[in-house]
C-alpha positions as CSV (number, residue, x, y, z in Angstrom):
1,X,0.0,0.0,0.0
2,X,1.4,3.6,-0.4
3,X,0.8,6.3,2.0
4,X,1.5,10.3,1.4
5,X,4.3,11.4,1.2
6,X,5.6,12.9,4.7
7,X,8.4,15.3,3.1
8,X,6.2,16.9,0.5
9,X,2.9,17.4,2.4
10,X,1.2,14.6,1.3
11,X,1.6,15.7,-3.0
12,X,3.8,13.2,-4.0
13,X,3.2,8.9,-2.2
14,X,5.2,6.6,-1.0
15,X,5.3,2.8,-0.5
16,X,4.2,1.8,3.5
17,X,7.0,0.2,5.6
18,X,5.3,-3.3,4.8
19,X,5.5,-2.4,1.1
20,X,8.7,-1.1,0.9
21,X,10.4,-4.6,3.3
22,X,8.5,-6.6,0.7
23,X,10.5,-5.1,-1.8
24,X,13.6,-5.4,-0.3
25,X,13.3,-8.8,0.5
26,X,12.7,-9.3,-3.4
27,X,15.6,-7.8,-4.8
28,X,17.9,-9.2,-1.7
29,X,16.5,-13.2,-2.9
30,X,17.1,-12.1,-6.4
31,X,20.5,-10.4,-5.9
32,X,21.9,-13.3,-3.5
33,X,20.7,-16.0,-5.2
34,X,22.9,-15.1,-8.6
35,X,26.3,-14.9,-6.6
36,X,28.3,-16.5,-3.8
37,X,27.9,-14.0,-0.8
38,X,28.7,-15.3,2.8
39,X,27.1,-12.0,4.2
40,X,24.2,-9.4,3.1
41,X,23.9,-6.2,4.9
42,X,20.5,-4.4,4.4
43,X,20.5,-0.4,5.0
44,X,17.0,0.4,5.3
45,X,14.5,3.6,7.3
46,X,14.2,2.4,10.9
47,X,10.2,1.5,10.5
48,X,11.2,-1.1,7.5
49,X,13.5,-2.2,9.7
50,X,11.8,-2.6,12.8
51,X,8.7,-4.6,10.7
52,X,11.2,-6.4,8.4
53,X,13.0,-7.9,12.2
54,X,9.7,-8.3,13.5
55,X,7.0,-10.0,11.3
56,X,9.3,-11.1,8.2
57,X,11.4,-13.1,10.8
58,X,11.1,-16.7,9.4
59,X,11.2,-15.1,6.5
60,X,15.1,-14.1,6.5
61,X,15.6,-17.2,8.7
62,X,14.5,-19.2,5.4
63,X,16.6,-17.3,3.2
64,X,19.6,-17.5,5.2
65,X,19.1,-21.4,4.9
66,X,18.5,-21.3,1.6
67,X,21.0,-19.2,0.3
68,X,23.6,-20.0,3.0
69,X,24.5,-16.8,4.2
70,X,24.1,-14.4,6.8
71,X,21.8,-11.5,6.4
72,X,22.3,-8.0,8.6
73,X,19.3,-5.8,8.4
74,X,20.4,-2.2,9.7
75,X,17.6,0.8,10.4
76,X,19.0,3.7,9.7
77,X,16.7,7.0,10.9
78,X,18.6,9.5,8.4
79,X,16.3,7.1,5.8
80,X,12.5,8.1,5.1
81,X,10.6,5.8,4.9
């Protein structure tokens, strides 16, 4: 779902936290899967952080199996989200 945007007064929209993790979580399967990584670290805005760590546990659990590596998902506040 998309939401206004909170840095242009609600002109302009912007993915939700959930929609944005979702995203992430995408392009991180896609990107690891091609390559031989031992370690993925995710920058992303604190709240897609905090849900990604949250409800999209077993989620990255899974993909660490699967992909045998170990993902590091970082909130960083200077992110919007």
């Amino acid at each position: 779902t998309y939401h206004p945007c909170p840095n242009c007064s609600g002109s302009g929209r912007v993915k939700s936290p959930e929609g944005q993790a979702v995203a992430v979580l995408r392009q991180l399967h896609t990107s690891c899967a091609k390559g031989k990584f031992e370690k993925a670290e995710v920058k992303v805005p604190l709240e897609v952080a905090n849900y990604m760590l949250n409800d999209r546990r077993e989620e990255l659990v899974e993909m660490e199996k699967k992909l045998k590596l170990s993902i590091h998902i970082v909130g960083d506040e200077s992110l919007a989200a």
